[in-house]
C-alpha positions, -999 to +999 in steps of 0.1 A: -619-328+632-618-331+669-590-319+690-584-353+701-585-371+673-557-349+657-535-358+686-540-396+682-531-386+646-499-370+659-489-397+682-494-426+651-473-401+626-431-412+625-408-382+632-402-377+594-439-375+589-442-349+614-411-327+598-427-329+562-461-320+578-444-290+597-424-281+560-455-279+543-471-256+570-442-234+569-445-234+529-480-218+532-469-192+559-446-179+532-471-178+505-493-164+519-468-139+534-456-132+501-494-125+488-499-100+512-464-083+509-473-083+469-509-071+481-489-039+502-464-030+475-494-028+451-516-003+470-481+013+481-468+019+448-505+032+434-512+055+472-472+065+455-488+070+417-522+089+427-501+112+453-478+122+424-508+123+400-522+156+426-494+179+413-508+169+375-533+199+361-559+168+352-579+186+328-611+164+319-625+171+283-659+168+267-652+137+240-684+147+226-666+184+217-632+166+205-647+154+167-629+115+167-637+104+132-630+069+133-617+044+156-574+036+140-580+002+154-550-010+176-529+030+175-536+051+208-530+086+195-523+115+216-515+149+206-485+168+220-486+205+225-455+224+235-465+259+247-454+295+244-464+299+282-444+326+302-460+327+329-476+291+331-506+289+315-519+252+303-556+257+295-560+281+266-545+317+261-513+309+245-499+296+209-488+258+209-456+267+186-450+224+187-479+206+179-474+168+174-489+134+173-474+104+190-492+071+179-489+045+197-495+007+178-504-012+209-497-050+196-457-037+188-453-009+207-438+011+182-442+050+184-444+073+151-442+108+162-459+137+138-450+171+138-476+196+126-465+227+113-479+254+135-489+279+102-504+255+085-537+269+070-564+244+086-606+249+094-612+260+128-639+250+147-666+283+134-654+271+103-637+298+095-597+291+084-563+301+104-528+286+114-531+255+135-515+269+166-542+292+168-568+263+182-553+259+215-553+299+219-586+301+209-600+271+231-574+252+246-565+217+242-604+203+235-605+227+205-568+220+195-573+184+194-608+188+175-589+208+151-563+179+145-593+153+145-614+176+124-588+181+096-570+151+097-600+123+103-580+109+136-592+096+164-573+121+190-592+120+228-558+126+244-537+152+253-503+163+272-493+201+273-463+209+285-446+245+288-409+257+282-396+256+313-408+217+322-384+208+290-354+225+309-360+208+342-365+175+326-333+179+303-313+190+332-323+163+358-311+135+331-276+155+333-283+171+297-282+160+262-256+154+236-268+171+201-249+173+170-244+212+156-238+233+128-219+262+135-251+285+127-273+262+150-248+271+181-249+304+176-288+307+176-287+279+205-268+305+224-294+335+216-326+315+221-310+300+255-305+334+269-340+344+265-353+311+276-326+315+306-343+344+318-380+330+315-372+299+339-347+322+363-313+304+351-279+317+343-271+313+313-232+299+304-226+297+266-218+271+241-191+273+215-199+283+187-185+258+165-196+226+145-194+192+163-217+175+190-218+193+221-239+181+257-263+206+262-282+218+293-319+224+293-321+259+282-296+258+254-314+225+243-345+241+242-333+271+226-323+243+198-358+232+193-366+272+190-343+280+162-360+287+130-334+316+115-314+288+094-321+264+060-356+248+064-370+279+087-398+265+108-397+233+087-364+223+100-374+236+138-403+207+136-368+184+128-354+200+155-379+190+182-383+158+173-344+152+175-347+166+210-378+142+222-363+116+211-328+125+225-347+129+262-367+094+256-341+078+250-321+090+277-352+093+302-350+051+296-316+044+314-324+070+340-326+055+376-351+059+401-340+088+417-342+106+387-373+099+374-386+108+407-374+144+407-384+147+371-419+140+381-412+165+412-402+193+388-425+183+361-457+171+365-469+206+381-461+223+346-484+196+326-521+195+317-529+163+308-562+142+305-547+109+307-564+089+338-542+070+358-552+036+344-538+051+316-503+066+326-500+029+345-508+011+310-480+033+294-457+033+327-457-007+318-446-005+290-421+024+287-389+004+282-402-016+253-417+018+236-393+026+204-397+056+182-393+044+148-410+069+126-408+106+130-416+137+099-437+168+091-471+172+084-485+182+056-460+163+032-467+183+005-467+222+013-456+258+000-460+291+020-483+320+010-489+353+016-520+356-005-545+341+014-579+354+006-585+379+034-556+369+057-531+388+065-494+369+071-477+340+058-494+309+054-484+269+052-503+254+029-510+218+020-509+210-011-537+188-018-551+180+017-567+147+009-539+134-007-520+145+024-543+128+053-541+095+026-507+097+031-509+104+065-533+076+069-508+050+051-476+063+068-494+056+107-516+025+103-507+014+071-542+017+050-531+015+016-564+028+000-573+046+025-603+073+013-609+103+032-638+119+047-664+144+028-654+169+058-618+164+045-629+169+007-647+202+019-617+213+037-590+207+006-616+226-018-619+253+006-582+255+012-582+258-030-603+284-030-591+305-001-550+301-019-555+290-057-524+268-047-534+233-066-517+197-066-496+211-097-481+236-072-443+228-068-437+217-029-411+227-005-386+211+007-391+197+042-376+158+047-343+165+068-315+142+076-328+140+114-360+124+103-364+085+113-381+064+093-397+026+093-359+016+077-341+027+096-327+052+079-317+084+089 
């Protein structure tokens, strides 16, 4: 249109014709204003995400080396290793004393949270047989997650290790944790946090040692998750760190801003993690509506032995693998008849051999009041 006709156009439009016309102009201004504000606070708040991602140890794995058996449908699984690192070491070369898995069902968003029992007598990959922390040791987290995968028939291509002393920072940015106590679990709280003090360079202020709940700081929480000198011995430890993630997720939720921020300051250097960053943005969507409503041991069924065919030590041992990974398989994503793998069957005949310890072996106790389950219960 020329620039003449639009002034003839003008000149026949009434005043309130001109005002809407000028309203409707201004109206698009905005939008698109607003779409390029929106437009800046998006590639702000990623620049913000991939500059915090830099102090991550992103560790990228061979999937072809991890051993997935079968696609769980709508569960992201991702194993958790807690590490016996002094002097920071993510990759390999140390014992993951907490081994878990956290599997996420992505149409409710509910979290079940596994702990593994770090003796438990599982194949390795040379096919030979030893505890389960001894995987990351021997090849870090691609040969600890094959083992989990491998014994287990999951679907694990995810990891996140984290050392002691990125537990203390974390627990003491949120201001500490309140955690109820026996009288026996204050007193080793107060042994293991002096040790633990001294690894991350804190002073170390002790608890009473009395029976009640108490707010603890980091390193007398994580000396909590260390104590295995009471009733359940490294059974009830698993309990124990589950009580504590759970404690710090559910505190880490009402955090503010400033918070989280220093957390991921302090933190993320002391991580190794394989997560992308579409990934860690998926699950930074979704964080508030994430709910932990299942947590236990694994194996189930289980006894110790010293016996082991040329081992040396004490041993977990499941009793009955494949009924355990059925179970396991039923208790995460619900497959009632769920029938496990021939690499499973080898695995439970070998484990037979190697222990003589059958399904008519009398199990252990290892269900403690802590654990959470679909119910509700505690």
């Amino acid at each position: 249109m020329s620039k003449k006709k639009k002034q003839r156009m003008k000149r026949r439009m009434t005043p309130e014709e001109r005002r809407k016309l000028r309203r409707k102009r201004r109206r698009k201004r905005i939008a698109l204003l607003t779409v390029e504000v929106i437009i800046l606070l998006v590639l702000c708040a990623t620049a913000y995400g991939i500059f915090k991602l830099d102090k991550l140890d992103i560790n990228i794995l061979d999937k072809d080396k991890l051993e997935a058996y079968r696609d769980t449908g709508p569960y992201t699984n991702i194993a958790l290793f807690g590490l016996d690192s002094r002097e920071g070491e993510l990759d390999g070369g140390v014992q993951s004393d907490c081994i878990m898995i956290a599997s996420i069902n992505n149409e409710t968003n509910d979290v079940k949270l596994v702990s593994v029992y770090r003796d438990t007598l599982l194949q390795q990959a040379d096919g030979t047989y030893e505890k389960a922390n001894s995987a990351y040791n021997r090849g870090g987290p691609e040969e600890a997650i094959s083992l989990l995968n491998r014994n287990f028939d999951l679907d694990i291509q995810n990891y996140v290790s984290v050392n002691f002393n990125a537990l203390v920072d974390v627990i003491d940015s949120l201001g500490g944790i309140e955690l109820d106590m026996t009288q026996e679990e204050a007193f080793y709280s107060n042994g293991y946090a002096f040790e633990t003090a001294q690894v991350v360079g804190q002073e170390m202020k002790p608890i009473k040692e009395e029976a009640g709940t108490q707010l603890l700081d980091g390193v007398h929480a994580v000396g909590y998750a260390r104590i295995r000198y009471t009733d359940g011995n490294d059974f009830k430890r698993t309990e124990r760190q589950r009580v504590v993630l759970q404690k710090v997720a559910e505190k880490a939720k009402k955090a503010n801003l400033l918070t989280l921020n220093e957390i991921v300051d302090k933190v993320f250097p002391q991580i190794s993690t394989n997560l992308t960053l579409k990934d860690m943005m998926g699950f930074a969507a979704n964080i508030m509506d994430y709910n932990i409503v299942q947590t236990g041991g694994f194996p189930y069924q289980v006894t110790t032995d010293e016996s082991v065919r040329e081992h040396n030590g004490s041993y977990v041992v499941p009793i009955g693998l494949r009924s355990n990974v059925e179970q396991l398989h039923r208790e995460l994503f619900g497959e009632e008849a769920y029938v496990p793998s021939e690499k499973v069957q080898q695995i439970n005949d070998e484990i037979i051999y190697l222990t003589d310890i059958t399904e008519e072996t009398e199990a252990l106790n290892t269900t403690f009041e802590g654990d959470v389950h679909d119910e509700g219960t505690q």
